[in-house]
C-alpha positions in Angstrom: 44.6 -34.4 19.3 42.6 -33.0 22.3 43.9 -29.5 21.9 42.3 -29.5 18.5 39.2 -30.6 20.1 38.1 -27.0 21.0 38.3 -26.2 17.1 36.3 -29.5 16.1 33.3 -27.9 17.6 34.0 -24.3 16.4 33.3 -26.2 13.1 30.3 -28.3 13.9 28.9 -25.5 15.1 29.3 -23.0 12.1 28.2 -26.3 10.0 24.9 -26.0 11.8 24.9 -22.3 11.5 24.9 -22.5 7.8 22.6 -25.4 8.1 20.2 -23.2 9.8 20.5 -20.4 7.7 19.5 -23.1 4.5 16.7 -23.4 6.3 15.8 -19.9 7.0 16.1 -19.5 3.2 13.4 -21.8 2.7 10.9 -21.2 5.3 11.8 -17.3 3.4 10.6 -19.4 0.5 7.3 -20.0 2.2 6.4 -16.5 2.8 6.7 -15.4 0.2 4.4 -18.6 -1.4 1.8 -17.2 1.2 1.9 -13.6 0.1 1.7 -14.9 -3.5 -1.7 -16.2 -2.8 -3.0 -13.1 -1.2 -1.5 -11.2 -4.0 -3.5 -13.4 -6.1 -6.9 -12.5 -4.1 -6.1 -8.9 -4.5 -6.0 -9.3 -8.1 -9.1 -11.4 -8.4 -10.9 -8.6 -6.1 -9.7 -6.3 -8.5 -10.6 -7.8 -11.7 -13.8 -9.2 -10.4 -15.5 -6.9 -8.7 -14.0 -3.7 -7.6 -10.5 -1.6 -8.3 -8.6 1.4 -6.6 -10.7 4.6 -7.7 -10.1 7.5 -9.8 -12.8 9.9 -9.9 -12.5 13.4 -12.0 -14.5 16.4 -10.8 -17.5 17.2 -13.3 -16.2 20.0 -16.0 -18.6 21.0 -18.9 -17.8 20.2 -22.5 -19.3 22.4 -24.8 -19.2 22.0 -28.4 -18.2 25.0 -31.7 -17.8 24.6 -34.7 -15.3 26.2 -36.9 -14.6 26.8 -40.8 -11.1 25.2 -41.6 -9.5 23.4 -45.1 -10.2 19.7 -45.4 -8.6 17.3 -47.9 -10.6 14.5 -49.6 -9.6 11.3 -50.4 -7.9 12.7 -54.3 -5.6 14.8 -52.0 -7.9 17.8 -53.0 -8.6 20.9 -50.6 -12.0 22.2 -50.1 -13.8 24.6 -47.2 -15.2 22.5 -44.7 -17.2 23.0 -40.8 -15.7 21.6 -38.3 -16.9 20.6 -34.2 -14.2 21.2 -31.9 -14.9 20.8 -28.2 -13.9 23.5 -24.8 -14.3 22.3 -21.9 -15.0 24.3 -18.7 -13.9 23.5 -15.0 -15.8 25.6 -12.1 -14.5 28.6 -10.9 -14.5 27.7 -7.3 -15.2 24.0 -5.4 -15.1 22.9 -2.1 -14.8 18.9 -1.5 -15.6 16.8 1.4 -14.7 12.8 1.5 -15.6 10.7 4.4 -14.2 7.3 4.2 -15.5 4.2 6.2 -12.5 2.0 5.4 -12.5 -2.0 6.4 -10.5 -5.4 5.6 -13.4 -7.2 6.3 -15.6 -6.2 3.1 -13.1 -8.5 1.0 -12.6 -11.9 2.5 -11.2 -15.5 0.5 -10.8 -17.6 3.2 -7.9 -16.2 5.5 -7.2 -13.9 2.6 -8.6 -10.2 2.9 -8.6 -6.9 1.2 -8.7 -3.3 2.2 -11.6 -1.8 1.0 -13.5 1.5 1.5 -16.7 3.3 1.4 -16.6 6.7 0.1 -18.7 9.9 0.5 -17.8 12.2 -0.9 -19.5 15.5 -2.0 -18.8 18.8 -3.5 -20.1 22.2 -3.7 -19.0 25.2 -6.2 -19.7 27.7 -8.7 -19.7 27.7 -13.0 -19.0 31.0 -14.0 -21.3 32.2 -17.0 -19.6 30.8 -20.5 -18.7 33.8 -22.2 -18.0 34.3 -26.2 -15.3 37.3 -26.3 -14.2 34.9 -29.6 -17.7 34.6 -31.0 -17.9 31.4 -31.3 -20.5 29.2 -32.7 -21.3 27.2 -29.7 -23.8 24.4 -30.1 -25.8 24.6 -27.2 -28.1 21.7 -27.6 -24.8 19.4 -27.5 -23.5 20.9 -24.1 -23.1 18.5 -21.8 -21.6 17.5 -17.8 -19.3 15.0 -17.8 -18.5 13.3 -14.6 -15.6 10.4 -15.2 -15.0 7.7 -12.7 -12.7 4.8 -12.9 -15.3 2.2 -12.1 -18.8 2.5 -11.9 -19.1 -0.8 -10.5 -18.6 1.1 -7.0 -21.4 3.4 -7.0 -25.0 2.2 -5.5 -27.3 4.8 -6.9 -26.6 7.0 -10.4 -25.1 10.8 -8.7 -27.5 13.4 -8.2 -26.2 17.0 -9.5 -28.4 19.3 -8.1 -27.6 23.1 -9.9 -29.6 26.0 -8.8 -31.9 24.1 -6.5 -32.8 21.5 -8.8 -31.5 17.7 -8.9 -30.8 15.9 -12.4 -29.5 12.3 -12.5 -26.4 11.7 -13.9 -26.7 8.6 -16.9 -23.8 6.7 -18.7 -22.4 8.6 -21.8 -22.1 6.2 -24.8 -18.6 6.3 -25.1 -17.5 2.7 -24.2 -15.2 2.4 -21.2 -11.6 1.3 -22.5 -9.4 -1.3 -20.6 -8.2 1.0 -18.3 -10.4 4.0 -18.7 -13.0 5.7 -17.2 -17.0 5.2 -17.0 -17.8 8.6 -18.2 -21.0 9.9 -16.7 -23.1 12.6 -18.3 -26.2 15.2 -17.9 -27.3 16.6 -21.2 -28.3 19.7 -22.6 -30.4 17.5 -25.5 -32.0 15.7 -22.3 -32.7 18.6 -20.4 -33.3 21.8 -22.6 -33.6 24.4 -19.3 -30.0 23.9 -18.5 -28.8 25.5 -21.8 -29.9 29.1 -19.8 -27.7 27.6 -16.9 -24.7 27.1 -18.9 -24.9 30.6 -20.6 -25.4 32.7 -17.3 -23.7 29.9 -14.6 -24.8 28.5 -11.9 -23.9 27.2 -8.3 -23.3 23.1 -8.3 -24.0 20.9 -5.4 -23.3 17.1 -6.0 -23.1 14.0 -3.2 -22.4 10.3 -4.0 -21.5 7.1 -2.3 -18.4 5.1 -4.4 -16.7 1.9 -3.1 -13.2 1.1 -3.7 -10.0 -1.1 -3.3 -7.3 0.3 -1.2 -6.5 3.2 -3.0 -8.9 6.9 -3.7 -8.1 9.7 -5.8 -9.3 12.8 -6.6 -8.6 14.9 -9.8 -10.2 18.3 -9.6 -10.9 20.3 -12.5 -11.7 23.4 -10.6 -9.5 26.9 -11.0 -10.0 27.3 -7.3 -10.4 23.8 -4.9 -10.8 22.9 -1.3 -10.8 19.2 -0.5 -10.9 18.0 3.5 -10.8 13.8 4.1 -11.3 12.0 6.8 -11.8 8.4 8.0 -11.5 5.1 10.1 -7.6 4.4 9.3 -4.6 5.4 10.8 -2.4 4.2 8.2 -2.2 6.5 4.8 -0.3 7.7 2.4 -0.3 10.5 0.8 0.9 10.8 -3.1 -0.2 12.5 -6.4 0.7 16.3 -7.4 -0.6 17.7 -4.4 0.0 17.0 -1.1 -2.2 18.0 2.4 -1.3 21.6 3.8 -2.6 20.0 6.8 -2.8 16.6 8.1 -3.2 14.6 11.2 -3.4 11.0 12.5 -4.3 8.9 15.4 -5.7 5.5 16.5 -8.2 4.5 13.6 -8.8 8.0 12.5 -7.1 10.2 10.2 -7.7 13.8 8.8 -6.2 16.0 5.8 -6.7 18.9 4.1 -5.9 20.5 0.1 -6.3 24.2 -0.9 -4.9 24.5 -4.7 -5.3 27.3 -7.6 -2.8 25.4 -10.6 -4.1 21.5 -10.2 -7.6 22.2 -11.8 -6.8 24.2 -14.5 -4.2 22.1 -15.2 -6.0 18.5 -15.3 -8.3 20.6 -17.2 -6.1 21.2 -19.9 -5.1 17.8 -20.4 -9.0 16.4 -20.3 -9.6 18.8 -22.9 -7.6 17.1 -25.2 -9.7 13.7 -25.3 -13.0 12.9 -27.0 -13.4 9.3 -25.1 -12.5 7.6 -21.9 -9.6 5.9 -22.8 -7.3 9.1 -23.7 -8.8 10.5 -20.9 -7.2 8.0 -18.4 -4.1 7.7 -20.6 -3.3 11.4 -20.8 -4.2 11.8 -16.9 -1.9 8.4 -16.1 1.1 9.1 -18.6 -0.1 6.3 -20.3 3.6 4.7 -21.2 4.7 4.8 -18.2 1.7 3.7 -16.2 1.0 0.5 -18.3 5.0 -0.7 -18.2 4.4 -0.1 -14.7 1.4 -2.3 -14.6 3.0 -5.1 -16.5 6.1 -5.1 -14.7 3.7 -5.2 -11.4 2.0 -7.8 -12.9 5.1 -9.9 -14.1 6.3 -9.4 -10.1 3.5 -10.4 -8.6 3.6 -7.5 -6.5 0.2 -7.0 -4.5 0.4 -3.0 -3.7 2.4 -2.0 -6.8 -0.5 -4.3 -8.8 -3.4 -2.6 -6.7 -1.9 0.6 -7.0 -0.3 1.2 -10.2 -3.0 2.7 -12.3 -2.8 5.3 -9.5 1.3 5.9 -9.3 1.5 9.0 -12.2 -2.0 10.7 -11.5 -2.2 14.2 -11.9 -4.7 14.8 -8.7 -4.9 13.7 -5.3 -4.2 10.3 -3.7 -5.0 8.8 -0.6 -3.7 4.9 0.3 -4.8 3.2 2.9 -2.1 1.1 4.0 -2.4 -2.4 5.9 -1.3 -1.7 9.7 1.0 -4.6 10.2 1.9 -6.8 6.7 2.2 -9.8 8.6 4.6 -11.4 5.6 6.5 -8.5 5.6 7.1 -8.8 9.4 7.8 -12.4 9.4 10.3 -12.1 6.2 12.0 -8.9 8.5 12.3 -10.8 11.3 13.9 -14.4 9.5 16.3 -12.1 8.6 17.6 -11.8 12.5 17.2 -15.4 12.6 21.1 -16.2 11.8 21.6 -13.3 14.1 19.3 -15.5 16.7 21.2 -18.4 16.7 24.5 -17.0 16.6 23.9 -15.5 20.1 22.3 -18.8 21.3 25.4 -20.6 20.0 27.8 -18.5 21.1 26.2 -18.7 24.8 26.5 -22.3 24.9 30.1 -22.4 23.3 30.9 -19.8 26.4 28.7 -22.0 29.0 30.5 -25.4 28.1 33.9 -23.4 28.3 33.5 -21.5 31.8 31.7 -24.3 33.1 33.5 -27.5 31.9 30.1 -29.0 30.7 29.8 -31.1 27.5 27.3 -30.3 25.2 26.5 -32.5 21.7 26.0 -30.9 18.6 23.0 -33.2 18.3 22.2 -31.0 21.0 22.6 -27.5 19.5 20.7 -28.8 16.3 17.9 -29.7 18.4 17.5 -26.1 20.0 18.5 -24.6 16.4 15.7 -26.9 15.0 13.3 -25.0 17.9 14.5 -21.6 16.9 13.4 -22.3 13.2 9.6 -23.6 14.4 9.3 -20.5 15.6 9.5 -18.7 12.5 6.8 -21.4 11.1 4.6 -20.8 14.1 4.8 -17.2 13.7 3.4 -17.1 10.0 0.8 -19.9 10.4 -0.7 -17.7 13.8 -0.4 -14.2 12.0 -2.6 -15.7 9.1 -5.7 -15.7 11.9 -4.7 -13.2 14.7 -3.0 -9.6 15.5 1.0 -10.3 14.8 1.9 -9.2 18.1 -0.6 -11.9 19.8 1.1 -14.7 17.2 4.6 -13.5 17.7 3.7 -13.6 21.9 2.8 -17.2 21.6 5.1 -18.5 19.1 8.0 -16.7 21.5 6.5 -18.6 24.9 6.0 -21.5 23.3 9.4 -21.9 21.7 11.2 -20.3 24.8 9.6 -23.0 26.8 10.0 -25.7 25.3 14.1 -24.7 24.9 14.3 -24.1 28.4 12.9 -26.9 29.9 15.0 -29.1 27.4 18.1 -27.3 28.7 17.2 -28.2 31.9 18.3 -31.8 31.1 21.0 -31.0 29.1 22.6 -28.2 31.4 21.8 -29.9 34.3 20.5 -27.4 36.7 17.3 -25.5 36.7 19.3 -22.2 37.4 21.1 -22.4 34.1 17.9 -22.9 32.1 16.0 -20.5 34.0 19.3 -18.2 32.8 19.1 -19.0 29.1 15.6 -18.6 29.2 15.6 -15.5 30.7 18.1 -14.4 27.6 16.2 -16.3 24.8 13.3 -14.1 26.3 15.5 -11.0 26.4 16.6 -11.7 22.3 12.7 -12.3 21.4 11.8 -9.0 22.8 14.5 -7.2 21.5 13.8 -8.3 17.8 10.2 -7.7 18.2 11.3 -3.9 19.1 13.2 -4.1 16.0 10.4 -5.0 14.1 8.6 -2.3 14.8 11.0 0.6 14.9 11.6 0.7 10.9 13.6 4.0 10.5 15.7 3.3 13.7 16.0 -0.9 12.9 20.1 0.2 11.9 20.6 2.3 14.9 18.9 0.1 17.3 20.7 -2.9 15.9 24.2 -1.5 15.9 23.7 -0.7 19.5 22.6 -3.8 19.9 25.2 -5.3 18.7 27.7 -3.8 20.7 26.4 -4.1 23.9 26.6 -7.8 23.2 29.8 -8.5 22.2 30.9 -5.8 25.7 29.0 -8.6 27.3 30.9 -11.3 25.5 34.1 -9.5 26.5 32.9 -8.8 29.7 32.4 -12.5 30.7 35.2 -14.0 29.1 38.1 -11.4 30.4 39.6 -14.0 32.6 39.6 -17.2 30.6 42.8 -18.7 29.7 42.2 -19.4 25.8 45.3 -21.2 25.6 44.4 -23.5 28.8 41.2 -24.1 27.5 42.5 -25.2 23.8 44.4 -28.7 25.9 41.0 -29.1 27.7 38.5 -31.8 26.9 35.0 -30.1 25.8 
């Protein structure tokens, strides 16, 4: 039975493979447990105190009335008035955001989210309103609307300053709806002088702080718009129905620029069509699709498609700010070259105790399989509190020295540990490249791969396969 022997431990050591990978699958498990509870801060932040941002460029809404057929409640027709509403973007408006953008604003325990400070300000034109369809307009009822998502974010009530002068934006009465807007609103009833500025324009000039959760955008309502952002974060993405023209980014800064002539007129359009805050966010948001969104996001437990839904069909400008390293994403990438790990560890032992004649127990194996795995624990226990390259660093010495120096024992020979040290070390480092490549992980990998198994080839060109199979291993 000896020349069976070599095939005996072929078998106990895929058994263990597979037992390793089990476990892979549930320390997988518990990543995914610990991104559950930050998802689950997200969504508190969210609900509690503050949410991604919409924010709508102020239009004026200016109320006719018109003579049209009514029917009573006898199904009788009779000559009735009716108030219809137009509503009026600027002609031309250039837009400045500046955002101071943190993950320290947000904290539950090791828990944080991104946050940001926003300000923002605008300057433009209203053209004069004219009446080439003489209608009745009801001046008195003209009014600025100024929507954003959640009022919560803003520390002081805008200031619209037009010709010179500043008014004070107040809440409209229209109640927010679940998802809507806190409309915003300077009155013509409240301040009669404007009714002059409405009829023969006026140039606009409005500034404003607004705090908000990972996500900003910005839906003009302008038939001519300029918007230029900047900030502290080097991670964004870019979505909505516009894109920059021009954009750039570097350590902890980023910049980007808009120019558009269709956007405004067209969120215009739709705006026009709503009388409260609710419609307005539904009609902006494709309502049926945004909320199935949301409650799929919500039934998933998904943390940026939770945060970020209510942004994911807007009709204006987005701008995410996206966490630099997700430590549970890395940490669930890199379990996945886990098997891969310990199937080059294995193999390298299998091919030690062949060329060298040297026993060594599958107790043995386990115990350096069992190593491998800790690592993976390590890993997402340090991320939790420091940079992910710092926790994978230690986590990789740590576990690389504690395999070597048991090898030392069971190898017996410092130069053969020092070897598979050096090529535990050498695996470590590659997957940590792989890690961070992204696009390239396939490429890198395959070639990889290949220059491994050339290695495998390499060493093992001259061993007698056959003479080895009646050896005693």
């Amino acid at each position: 039975m000896r020349h069976n022997f070599i095939y005996l431990k072929i078998a106990a050591i895929l058994f263990l493979i597979l037992v390793f990978y089990i476990g892979l699958f549930f320390i997988s498990n518990l990543v995914n447990e610990r991104q559950s509870y930050q998802q689950q801060v997200i969504r508190d932040i969210a609900n509690e105190q503050i949410r991604p941002q919409q924010v709508i460029a102020p239009y004026l809404k200016l109320p006719y009335q018109v003579q049209t057929t009514c029917t009573n409640e006898e199904k009788k027709t009779y000559d009735c008035t009716q108030t219809v509403f137009v509503t009026l973007g600027a002609e031309t408006a250039d837009w400045t955001a500046q955002f101071d953008v943190s993950d320290s604003t947000y904290k539950r325990n090791i828990y944080k989210a991104i946050s940001y400070q926003n300000t923002m300000s605008g300057k433009g034109v209203f053209k004069a309103v004219g009446n080439e369809l003489q209608r009745n307009y009801l001046w008195d009822q003209a009014e600025i609307i100024f929507p954003i998502q959640d009022a919560r974010g803003l520390n002081a009530k805008p200031m619209f300053n037009i010709d010179g002068k500043a008014y004070k934006f107040d809440f409209a009465e229209q109640s927010q709806g679940q998802q809507g807007f806190d409309l915003m609103h300077i009155t013509a009833k409240q301040y009669p002088e404007l009714i002059q500025k409405f009829q023969q324009g006026f140039k606009f000039n409005l500034q404003f702080k607004l705090e908000g959760l990972s996500e900003f955008s910005f839906i003009p309502t302008s038939y001519e718009m300029t918007y230029h952002a900047t900030g502290n974060w080097s991670d964004i993405k870019y979505d909505g129905q516009s894109l920059p023209f021009k954009k750039s980014s570097k350590k902890q800064e980023f910049s980007a620029d808009w120019k558009n002539i269709a956007l405004g007129k067209r969120n215009l359009d739709s705006v026009s069509k709503c009388e409260n805050s609710q419609c307005i966010y539904d009609v902006l948001n494709n309502s049926g699709a945004a909320m199935a969104a949301l409650e799929a996001a919500r039934a998933a437990d998904s943390v940026t498609s939770y945060a970020t839904t209510t942004l994911s069909n807007i009709s204006g400008i987005s701008t995410q700010f996206i966490e630099p390293v997700n430590i549970y994403t890395q940490t669930d990438r890199a379990i996945k070259y886990g098997v891969m790990l310990i199937i080059i560890t294995f193999g390298c032992f299998f091919l030690f105790e062949v060329l060298k004649s040297l026993k060594i127990h599958p107790v043995q194996y386990a115990l350096v399989a069992m190593a491998q795995g800790v690592f993976f624990v390590l890993l997402l226990s340090i991320s939790e509190y420091y940079a992910f390259a710092w926790a994978y660093l230690v986590a990789a010495i740590a576990c690389i020295s504690l395999i070597t120096w048991y090898l030392y024992f069971v190898v017996q020979g410092y130069k053969a540990a020092l070897l598979f040290g050096l090529l535990l070390s050498t695996l470590y480092g590659m997957m940590y490249l792989l890690l961070q490549s992204s696009g390239k992980t396939f490429l890198f990998g395959s070639i990889l791969s290949f220059i491994l198994i050339a290695c495998v080839m390499f060493i093992t060109r001259h061993v007698n396969w056959y003479q080895s199979e009646q050896q005693t291993i």
